[in-house]
C-alpha positions in Angstrom: -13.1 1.9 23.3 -10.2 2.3 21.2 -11.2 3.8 17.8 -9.8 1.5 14.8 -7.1 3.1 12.3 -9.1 2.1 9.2 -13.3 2.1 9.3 -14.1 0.9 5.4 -17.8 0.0 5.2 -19.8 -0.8 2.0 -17.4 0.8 0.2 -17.6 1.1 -4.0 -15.7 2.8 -6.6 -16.7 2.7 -10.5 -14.8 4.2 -13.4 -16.3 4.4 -17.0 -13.9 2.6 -20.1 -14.1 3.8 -23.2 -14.7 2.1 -26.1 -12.6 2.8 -29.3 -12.0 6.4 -29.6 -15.6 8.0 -29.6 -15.8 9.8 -26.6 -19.6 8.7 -26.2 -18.9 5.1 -25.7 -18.2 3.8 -22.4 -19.0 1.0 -20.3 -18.9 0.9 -16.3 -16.0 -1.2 -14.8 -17.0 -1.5 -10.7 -13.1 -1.8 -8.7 -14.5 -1.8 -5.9 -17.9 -3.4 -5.0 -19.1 -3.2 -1.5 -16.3 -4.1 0.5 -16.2 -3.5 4.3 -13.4 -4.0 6.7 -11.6 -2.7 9.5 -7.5 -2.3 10.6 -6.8 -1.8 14.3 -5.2 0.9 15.6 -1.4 -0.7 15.8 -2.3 -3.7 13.6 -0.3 -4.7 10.4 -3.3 -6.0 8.0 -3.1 -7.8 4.5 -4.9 -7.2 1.4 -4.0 -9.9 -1.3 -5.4 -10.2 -4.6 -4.8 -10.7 -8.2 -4.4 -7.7 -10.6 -7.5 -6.0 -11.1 -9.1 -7.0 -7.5 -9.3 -3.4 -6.6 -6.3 -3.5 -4.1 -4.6 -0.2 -5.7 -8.1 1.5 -6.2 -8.5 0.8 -2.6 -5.1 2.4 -1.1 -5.7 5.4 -3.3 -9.2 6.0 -2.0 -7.5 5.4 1.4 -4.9 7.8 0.8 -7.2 10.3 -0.8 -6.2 10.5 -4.0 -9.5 9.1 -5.1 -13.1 9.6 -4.0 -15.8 7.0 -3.6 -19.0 6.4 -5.9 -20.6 5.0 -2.5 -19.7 4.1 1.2 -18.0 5.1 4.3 -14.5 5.1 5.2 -12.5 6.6 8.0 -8.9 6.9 8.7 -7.4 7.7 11.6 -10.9 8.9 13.0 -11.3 11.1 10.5 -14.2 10.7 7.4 -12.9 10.8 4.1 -13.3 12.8 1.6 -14.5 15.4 4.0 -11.5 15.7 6.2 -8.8 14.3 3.6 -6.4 17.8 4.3 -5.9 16.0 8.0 -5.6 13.0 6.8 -2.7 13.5 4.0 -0.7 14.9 6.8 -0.8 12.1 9.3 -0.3 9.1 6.8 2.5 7.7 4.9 2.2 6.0 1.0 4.3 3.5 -0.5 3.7 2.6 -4.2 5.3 0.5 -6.6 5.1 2.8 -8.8 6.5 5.7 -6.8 7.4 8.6 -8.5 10.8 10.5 -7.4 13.4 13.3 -8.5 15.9 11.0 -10.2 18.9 13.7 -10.6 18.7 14.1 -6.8 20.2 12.2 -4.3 18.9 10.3 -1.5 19.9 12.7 1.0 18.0 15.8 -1.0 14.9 13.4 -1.8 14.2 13.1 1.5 14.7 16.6 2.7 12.6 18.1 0.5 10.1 15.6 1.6 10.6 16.8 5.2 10.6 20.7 4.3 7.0 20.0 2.5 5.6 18.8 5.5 7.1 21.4 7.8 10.2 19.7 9.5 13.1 21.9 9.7 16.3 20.9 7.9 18.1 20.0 11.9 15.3 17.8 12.5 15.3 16.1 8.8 18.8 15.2 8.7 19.4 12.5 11.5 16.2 11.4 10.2 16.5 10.8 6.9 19.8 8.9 7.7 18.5 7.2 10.6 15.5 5.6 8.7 18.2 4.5 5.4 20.8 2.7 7.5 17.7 0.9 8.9 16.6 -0.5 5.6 19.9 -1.6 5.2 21.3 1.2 2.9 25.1 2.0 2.7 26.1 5.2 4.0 28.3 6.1 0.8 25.2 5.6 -1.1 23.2 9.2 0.6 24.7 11.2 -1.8 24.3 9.0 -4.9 21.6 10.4 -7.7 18.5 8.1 -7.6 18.9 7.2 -11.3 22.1 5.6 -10.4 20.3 3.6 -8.0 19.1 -0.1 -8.3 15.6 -1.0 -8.2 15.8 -2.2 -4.7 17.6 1.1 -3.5 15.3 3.2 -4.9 12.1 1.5 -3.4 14.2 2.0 0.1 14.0 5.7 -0.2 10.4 5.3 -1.1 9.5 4.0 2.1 11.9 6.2 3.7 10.3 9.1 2.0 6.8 8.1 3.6 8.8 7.7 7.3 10.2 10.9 7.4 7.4 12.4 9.8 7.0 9.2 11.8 3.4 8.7 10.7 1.0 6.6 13.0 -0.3 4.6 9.8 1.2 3.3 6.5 -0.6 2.4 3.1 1.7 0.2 1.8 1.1 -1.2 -2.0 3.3 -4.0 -3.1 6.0 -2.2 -1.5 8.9 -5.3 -2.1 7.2 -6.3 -5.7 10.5 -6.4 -7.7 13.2 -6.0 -5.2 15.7 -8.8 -4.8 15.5 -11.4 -2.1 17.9 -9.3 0.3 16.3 -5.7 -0.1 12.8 -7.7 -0.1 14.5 -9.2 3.6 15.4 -6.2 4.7 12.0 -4.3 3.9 10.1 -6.7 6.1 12.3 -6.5 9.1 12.2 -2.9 9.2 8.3 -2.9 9.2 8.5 -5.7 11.8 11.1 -3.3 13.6 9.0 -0.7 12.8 5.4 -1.6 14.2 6.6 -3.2 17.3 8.7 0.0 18.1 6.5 2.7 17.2 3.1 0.9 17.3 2.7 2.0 13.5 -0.6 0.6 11.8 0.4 -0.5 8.0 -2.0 -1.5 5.7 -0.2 -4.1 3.0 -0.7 -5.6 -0.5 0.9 -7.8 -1.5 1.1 -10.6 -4.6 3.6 -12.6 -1.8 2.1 -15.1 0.8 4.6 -15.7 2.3 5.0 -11.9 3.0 1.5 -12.2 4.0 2.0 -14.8 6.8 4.9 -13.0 8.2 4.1 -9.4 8.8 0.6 -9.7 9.1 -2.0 -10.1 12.3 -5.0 -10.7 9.5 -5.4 -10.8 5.8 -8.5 -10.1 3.7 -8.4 -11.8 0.2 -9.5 -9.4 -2.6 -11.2 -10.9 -6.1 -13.9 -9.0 -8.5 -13.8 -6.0 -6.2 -15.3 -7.8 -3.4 -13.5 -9.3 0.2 -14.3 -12.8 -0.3 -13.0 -13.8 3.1 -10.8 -12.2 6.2 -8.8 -14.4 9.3 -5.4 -14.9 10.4 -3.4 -16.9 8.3 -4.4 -20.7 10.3 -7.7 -19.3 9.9 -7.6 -18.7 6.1 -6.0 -22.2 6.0 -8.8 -24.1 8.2 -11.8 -22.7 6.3 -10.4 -23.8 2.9 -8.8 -26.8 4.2 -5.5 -26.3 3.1 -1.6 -26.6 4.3 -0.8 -23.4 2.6 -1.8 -19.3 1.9 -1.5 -20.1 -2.4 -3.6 -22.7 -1.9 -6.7 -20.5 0.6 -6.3 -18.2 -1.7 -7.1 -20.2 -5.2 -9.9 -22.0 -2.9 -11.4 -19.4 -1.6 -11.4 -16.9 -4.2 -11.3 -19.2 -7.5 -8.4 -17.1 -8.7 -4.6 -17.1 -8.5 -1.7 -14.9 -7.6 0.9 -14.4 -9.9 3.6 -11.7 -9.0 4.7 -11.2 -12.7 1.3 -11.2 -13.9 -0.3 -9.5 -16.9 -1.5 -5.9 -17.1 -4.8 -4.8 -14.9 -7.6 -5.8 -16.3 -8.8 -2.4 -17.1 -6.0 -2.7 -19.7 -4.4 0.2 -21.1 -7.9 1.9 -22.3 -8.9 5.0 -21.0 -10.4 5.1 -17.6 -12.4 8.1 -15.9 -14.4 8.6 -12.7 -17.7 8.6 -12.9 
């Protein structure tokens, strides 16, 4: 029996917020609040959900960068946060809110990504420009400093940054949110390209249905920190008896998407781990 890429069961995450200044104060906000799901080996799954759903807290307990208050979770076989050393080396992250080296270029973003996980610099090259020209990226533009870069160009080399060693799952959060409609285009065809090529698992959120419905085998809809419902995209649609995703999703969930919505509903207070 084939072991699935993502084992998430019961899983909850709280963080304290703090009122006012006083460091005594705080109040318990749950993100995540027993939510249980699993991703296929070789599956592209969807996680949509308004701000403050828990979809970020979610990839970043995935991607160990945060531990759970409760629950189980597995990725790639392997139980987190006991064995989160393998698991940071086999998995790739995509954030819209990546961070990079802006005075460096593509080219020397990339290969110092590949040095830090051990590729040698003959190895890195061809693949570093193999995986740009994919996403649609001009060669005359390798060379280019990232704060020169557009939006769109920058969030390339993000996900070419998490490619570089090939990984056999990628946690992808709102990778297109601000792109323009032809870097948004050629995004999804390169993860279409990309999973029926190399078989890679990718875990998505996303604030676009549309999105949704194309790249993904399933979606899970997020709201309150709890998966209020799970299908295909015609399955989504025939339990909430409607024609479209937007619609499931209000129906189902009593909440709606907006891509330029307002901050997180933690706000900007102060959050901390409990």
């Amino acid at each position: 029996m084939n072991i699935p890429a993502i084992e998430v069961k019961d899983l909850r995450k709280v963080f304290r917020k703090r009122r006012g200044w006083l460091k005594s104060k705080y109040r318990e906000e749950w993100a995540l609040k027993g939510v249980s799901f699993e991703v296929a080996d070789g599956e592209t799954y969807g996680l949509l959900g308004p701000n403050g759903s828990g979809k970020s807290t979610l990839i970043r307990i995935l991607s160990t960068l945060l531990i759970p208050d409760g629950g189980c979770v597995r990725v790639l076989g392997h139980p987190l946060p006991e064995e989160h050393e393998i698991v940071r080396r086999k998995i790739g992250r995509v954030s819209v809110d990546a961070a990079y080296y802006k005075k460096l270029s593509a080219r020397e973003n990339l290969l110092y990504t590949a040095l830090l996980y051990g590729l040698s610099p003959s190895e890195a090259e061809p693949r570093a420009m193999q995986v740009l020209e994919e996403l649609g990226m001009e060669s005359r533009k390798f060379s280019t400093p990232l704060e020169e870069m557009s939006r769109g160009m920058q969030q390339k080399i993000t996900i070419a940054r998490a490619l570089m060693i090939n990984p056999p799952l990628l946690l992808l959060d709102e990778p297109t949110t601000g792109l323009d409609p032809k870097s948004r285009r050629d995004v999804q065809k390169f993860l279409e390209n990309l999973r029926a090529r190399e078989g890679t698992t990718i875990l998505l959120t996303t604030h676009d249905m549309a999105e949704a419905e194309r790249l993904c085998a399933r979606i899970g809809f997020l709201a309150h920190g709890r998966l209020v419902a799970e299908g295909t995209a015609a399955e989504l649609k025939r339990q909430s008896r409607t024609e479209n995703l937007d619609d499931a999703f209000i129906r189902l969930t009593g909440e709606e998407l907006d891509e330029e919505a307002a901050a997180d509903v933690f706000g900007e207070e102060v959050l901390e781990e409990v």
